[in-house]
DOMI-410793 format. One record per residue (C-alpha): residue in one letter; x, y, z. Coordinates in steps of 0.1 Angstrom, whole numbers. Example, Ala and Ser with C-alpha at 12.3 -4.5 7.8 and 13.67 -1.06 7.14 Angstrom:
residues 2
<'a'; <123; -45; 78>>
<'s'; <137; -11; 71>>
//
This chain:
residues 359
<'x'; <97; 253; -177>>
<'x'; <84; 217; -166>>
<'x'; <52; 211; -178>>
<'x'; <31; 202; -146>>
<'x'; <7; 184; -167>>
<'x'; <-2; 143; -163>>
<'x'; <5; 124; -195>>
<'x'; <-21; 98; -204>>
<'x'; <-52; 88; -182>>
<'x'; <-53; 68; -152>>
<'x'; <-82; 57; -132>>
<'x'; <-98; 83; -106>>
<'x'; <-85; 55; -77>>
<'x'; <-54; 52; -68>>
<'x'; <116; 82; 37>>
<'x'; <148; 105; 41>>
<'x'; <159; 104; 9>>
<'x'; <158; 73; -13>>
<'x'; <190; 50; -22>>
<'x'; <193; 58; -59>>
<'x'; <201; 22; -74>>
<'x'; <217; 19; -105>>
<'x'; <189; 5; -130>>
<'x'; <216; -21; -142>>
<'x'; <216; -40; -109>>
<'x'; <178; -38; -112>>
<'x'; <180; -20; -72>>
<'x'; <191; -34; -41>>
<'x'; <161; -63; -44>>
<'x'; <164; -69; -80>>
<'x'; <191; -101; -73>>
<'x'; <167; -111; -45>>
<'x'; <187; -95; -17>>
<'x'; <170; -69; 8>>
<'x'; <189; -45; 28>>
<'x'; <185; -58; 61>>
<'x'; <186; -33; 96>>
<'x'; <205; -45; 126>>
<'x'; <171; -47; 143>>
<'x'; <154; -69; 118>>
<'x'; <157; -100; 137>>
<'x'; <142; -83; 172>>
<'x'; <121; -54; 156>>
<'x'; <97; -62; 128>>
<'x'; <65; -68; 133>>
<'x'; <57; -101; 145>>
<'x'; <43; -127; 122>>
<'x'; <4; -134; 117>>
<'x'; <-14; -141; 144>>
<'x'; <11; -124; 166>>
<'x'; <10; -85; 162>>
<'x'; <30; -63; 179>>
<'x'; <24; -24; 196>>
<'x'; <55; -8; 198>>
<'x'; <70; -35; 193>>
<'x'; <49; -57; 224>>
<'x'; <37; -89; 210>>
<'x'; <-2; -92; 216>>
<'x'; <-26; -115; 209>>
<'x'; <-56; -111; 185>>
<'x'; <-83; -96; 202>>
<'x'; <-117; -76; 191>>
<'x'; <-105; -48; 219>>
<'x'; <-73; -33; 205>>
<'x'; <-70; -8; 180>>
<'x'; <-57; -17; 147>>
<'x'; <-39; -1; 116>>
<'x'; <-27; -16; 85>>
<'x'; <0; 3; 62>>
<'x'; <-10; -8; 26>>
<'x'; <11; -6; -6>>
<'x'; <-15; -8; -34>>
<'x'; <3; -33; -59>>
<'x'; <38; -29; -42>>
<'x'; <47; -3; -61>>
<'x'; <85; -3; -55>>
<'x'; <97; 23; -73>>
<'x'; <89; 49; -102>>
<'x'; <95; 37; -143>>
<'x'; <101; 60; -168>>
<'x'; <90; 44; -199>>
<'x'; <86; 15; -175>>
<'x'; <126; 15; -167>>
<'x'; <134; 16; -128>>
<'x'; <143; 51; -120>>
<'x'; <148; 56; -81>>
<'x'; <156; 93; -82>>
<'x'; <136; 114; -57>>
<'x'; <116; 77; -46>>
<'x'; <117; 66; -13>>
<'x'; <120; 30; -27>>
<'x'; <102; -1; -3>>
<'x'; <133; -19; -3>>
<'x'; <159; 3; 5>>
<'x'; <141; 31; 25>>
<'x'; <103; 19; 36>>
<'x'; <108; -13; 46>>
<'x'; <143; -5; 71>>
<'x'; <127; 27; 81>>
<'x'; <91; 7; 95>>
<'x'; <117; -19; 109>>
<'x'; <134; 8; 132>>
<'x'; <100; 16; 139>>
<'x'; <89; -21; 148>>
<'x'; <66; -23; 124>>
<'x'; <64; -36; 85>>
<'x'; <39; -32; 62>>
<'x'; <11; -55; 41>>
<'x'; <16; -51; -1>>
<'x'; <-10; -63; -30>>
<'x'; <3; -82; -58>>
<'x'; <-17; -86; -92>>
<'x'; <1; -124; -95>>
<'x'; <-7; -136; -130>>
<'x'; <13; -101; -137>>
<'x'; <41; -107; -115>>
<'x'; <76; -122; -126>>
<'x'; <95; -142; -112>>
<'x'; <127; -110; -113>>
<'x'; <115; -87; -133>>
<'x'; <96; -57; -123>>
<'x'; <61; -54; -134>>
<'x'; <53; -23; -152>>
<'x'; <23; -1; -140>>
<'x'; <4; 33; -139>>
<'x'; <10; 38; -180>>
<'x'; <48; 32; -172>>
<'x'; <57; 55; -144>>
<'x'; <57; 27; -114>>
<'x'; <71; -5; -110>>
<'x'; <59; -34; -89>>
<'x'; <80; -58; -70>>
<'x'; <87; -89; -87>>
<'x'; <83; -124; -70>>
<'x'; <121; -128; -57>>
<'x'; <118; -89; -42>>
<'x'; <84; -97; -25>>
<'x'; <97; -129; -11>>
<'x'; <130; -107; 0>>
<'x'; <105; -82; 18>>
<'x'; <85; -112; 38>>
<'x'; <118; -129; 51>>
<'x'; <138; -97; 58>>
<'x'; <110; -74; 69>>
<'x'; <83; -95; 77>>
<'x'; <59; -82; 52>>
<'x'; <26; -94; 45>>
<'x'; <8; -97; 5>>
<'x'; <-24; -99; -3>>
<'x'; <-44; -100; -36>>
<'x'; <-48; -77; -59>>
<'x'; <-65; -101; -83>>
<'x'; <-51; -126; -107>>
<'x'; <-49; -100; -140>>
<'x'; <-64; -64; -126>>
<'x'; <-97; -70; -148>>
<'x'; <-117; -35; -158>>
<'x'; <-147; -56; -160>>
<'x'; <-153; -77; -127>>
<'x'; <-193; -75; -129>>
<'x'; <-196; -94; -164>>
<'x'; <-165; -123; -155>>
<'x'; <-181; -157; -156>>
<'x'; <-182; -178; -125>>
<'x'; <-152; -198; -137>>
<'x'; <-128; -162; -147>>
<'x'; <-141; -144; -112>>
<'x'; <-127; -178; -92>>
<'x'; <-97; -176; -112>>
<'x'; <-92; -137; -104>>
<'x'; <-99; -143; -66>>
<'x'; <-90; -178; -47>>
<'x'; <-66; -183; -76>>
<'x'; <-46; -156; -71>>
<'x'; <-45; -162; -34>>
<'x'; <-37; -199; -41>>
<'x'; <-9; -186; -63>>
<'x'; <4; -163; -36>>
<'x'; <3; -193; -12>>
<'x'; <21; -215; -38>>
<'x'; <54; -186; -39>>
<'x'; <50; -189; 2>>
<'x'; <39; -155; 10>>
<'x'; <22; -148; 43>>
<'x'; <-7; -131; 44>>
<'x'; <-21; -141; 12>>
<'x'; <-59; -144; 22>>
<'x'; <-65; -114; 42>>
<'x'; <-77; -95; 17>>
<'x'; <-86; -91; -21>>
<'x'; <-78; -53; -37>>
<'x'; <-103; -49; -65>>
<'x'; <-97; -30; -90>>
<'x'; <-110; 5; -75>>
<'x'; <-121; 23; -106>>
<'x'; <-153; 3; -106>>
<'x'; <-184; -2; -86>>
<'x'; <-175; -29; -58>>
<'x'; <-185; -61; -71>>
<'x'; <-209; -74; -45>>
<'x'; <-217; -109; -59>>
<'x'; <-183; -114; -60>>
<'x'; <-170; -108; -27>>
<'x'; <-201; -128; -13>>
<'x'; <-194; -159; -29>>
<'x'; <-156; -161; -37>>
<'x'; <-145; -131; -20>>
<'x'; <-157; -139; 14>>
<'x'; <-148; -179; 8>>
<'x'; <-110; -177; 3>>
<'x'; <-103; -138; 20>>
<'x'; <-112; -124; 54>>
<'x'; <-120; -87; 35>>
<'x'; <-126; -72; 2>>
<'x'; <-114; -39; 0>>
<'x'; <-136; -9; -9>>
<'x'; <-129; 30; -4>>
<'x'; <-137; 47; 19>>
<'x'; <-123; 84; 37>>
<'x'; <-132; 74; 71>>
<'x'; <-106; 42; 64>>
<'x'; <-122; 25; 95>>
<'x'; <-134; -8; 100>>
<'x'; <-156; -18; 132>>
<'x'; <-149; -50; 150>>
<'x'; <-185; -59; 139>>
<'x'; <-175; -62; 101>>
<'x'; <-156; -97; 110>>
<'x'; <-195; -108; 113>>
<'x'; <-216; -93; 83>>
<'x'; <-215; -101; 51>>
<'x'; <-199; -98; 27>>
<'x'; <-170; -90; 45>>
<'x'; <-160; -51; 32>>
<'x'; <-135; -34; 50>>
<'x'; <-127; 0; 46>>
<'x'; <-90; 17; 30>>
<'x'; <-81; 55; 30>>
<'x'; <-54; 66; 6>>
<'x'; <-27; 91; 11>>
<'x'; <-37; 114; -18>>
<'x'; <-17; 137; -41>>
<'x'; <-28; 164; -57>>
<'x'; <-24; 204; -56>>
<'x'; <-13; 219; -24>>
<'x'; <-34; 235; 1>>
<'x'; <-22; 271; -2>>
<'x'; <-46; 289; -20>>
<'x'; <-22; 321; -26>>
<'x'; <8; 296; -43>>
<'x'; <12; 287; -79>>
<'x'; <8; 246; -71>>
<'x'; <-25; 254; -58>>
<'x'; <-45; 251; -94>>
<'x'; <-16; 232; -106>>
<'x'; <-36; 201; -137>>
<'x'; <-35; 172; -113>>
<'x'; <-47; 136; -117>>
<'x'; <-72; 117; -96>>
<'x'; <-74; 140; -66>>
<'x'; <-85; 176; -63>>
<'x'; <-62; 189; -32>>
<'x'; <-29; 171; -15>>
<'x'; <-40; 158; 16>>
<'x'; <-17; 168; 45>>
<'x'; <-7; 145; 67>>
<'x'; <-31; 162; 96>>
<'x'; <-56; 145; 83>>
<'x'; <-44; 106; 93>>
<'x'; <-28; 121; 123>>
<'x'; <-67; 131; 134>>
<'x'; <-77; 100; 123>>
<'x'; <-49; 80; 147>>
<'x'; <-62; 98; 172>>
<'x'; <-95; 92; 176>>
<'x'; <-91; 51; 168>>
<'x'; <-107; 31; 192>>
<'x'; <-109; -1; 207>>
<'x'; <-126; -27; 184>>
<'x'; <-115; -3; 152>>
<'x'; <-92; -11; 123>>
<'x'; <-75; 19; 102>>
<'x'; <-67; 6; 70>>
<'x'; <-40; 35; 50>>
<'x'; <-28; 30; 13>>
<'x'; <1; 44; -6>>
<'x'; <17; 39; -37>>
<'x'; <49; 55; -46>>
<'x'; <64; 76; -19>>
<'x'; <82; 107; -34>>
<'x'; <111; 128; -21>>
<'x'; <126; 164; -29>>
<'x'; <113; 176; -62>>
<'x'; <110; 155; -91>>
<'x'; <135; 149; -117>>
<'x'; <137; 157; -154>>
<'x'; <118; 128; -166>>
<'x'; <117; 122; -204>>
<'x'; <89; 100; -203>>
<'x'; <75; 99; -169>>
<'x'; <51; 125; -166>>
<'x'; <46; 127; -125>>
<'x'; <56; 165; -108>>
<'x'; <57; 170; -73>>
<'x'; <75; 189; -45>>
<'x'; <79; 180; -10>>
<'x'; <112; 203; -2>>
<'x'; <89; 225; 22>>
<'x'; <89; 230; 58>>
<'x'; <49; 239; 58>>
<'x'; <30; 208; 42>>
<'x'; <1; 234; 28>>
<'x'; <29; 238; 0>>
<'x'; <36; 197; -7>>
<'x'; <20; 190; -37>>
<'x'; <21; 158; -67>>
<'x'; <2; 160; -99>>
<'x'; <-10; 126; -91>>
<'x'; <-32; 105; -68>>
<'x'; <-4; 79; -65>>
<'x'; <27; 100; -54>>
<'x'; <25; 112; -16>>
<'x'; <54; 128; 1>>
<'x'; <72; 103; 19>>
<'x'; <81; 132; 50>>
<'x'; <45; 135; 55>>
<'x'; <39; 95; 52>>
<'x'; <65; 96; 79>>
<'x'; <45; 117; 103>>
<'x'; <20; 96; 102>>
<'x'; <36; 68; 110>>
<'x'; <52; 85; 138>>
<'x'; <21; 96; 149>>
<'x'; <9; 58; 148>>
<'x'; <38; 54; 171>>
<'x'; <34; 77; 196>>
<'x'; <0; 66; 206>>
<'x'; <16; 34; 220>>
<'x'; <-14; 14; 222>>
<'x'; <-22; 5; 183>>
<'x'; <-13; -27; 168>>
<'x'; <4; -26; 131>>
<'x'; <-3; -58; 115>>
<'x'; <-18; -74; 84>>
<'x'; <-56; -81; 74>>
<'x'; <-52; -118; 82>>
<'x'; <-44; -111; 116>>
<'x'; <-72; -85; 121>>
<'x'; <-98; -108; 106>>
<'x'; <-87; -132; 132>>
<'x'; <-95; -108; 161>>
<'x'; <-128; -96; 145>>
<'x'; <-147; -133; 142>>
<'x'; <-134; -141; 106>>
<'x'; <-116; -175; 102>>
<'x'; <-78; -179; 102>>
<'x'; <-75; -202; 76>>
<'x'; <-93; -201; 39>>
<'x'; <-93; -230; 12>>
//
């Protein structure tokens, strides 16, 4: 039997079935080429400045409803013993990126950009995900029209004692570095590091100078219109959380799990969708979107199973795997309101009183 336990430690933050790539081809993006929908000209979201509802191109306004889909660290795919193995991953490249496409709609990623290679993958999460490397996230932004924001220059554990000189470095020179590979987006927003306290001086001095938001956590994942005028600048992020399933009468409901207590079902963002308002901006990260059950990893110690029709029987054994069926939902839900804009932070900042451009 599969031991459902985590192996090693992680911090308490964290499609249809994915292509399986072969790992010597380095997936579909590893060469630099994205798999690119018939639509992708027409359909994906609309560049900075110009989001689109459904599709509708509108302009930046306090009054609309907003929701960004986040990728904390573009997390492309999962590693085992930090080699690229796609099976049961709905992979960004092959499967998120063309499915938001057909949805008119792409998605915003974090890079940590001192870590990022120029083709490589960057090795994560104690060697069970992979981040995109510079040629993949470039690939993304001209095929999909995604958007990248910081995720600091090196992931420091230990913003609150960085000198002035390091915490610069860590923040407008990782967005500077960003704008230097030609990515859009790249001042919208910094992702600290979430397993530590927000670091306030920070984000008031070079957080709010070159970034319309800092990121912090928060379960209501809302951000009011008024933000875009009050120091320092927070905006709020929800993340799609694994973790035991929600049937108390089923074995995977005190199955070990790491950095969540309970899988939250996909009811949960739909509510939230729902009661967005004008002048409000939902903010909903991911990391590695999972399919199926998972495979026999030797190394790789993430379980899950999404094969069920009821969702109180999805379950992951870790904060950063969610069920990329119920992900879908969501997004369908986000659809089927017909009035919400999908777009990046930049752009939101825009429409809530921060500036457009940063130094």
């Amino acid at each position: 039997m599969t031991s459902l336990i985590r192996h090693g430690s992680r911090p308490l933050l964290a499609l249809a079935a994915a292509t399986c790539v072969a790992a010597g081809t380095i997936g579909a993006l590893g060469a630099g080429a994205a798999v690119r929908p018939a639509s992708a000209g027409s359909g994906a979201a609309g560049a900075a400045g110009t989001p689109r509802a459904r599709g509708v191109s509108a302009a930046p306004s306090a009054r609309l409803r907003y929701v960004t889909l986040f990728f904390s660290r573009s997390e492309i795919t999962a590693g085992n013993n930090c080699l690229p193995d796609d099976q049961g991953i709905a992979r960004l490249d092959t499967t998120v990126a063309p499915f938001l496409a057909s949805m008119r709609m792409s998605a915003t990623g974090s890079l940590v950009t001192a870590k990022t290679s120029k083709t490589a993958y960057e090795c994560t999460h104690n060697g069970d995900s992979l981040s995109v490397s510079w040629t993949q996230a470039t690939a993304l932004a001209q095929t999909f029209r995604w958007r990248f924001v910081s995720a600091t220059a090196t992931y420091p554990f230990n913003l609150s004692r960085l000198t002035p000189t390091k915490a610069r470095a860590e923040t407008c020179g990782s967005a500077n570095t960003l704008d230097r590979h030609g990515l859009p987006g790249a001042h919208g927003l910094i992702a600290y590091p979430g397993a530590q306290a927000p670091p306030t001086g920070i984000q008031a001095t070079d957080g709010a100078r070159c970034f319309a938001w800092g990121r912090i956590y928060d379960r209501s994942g809302t951000t009011l219109a008024s933000a875009g005028t009050t120091p320092p600048f927070w905006q709020n992020t929800r993340v799609f959380n694994g973790g035991p399933c929600n049937d108390p009468s089923a074995r995977c409901y005190t199955i070990p799990s790491d950095g969540s207590p309970r899988y939250e079902e996909p009811s949960s963002y739909i509510a939230m969708i729902d009661a967005l308002q004008p002048g409000q901006w939902l903010s909903l990260q991911a990391y590695v979107l999972v399919t199926g059950k998972n495979p026999p990893y030797t190394h790789n110690g993430t379980r899950w199973n999404c094969t069920s029709a009821n969702p109180d029987l999805h379950w992951t054994n870790d904060v950063e795997r969610y069920c990329y069926n119920d992900w879908q939902q969501v997004v369908h839900a986000i659809k089927a309101r017909g009035n919400i804009v999908v777009t990046d932070p930049l752009t939101v900042g825009e429409a809530f009183g921060r500036p457009s451009t940063y130094p």
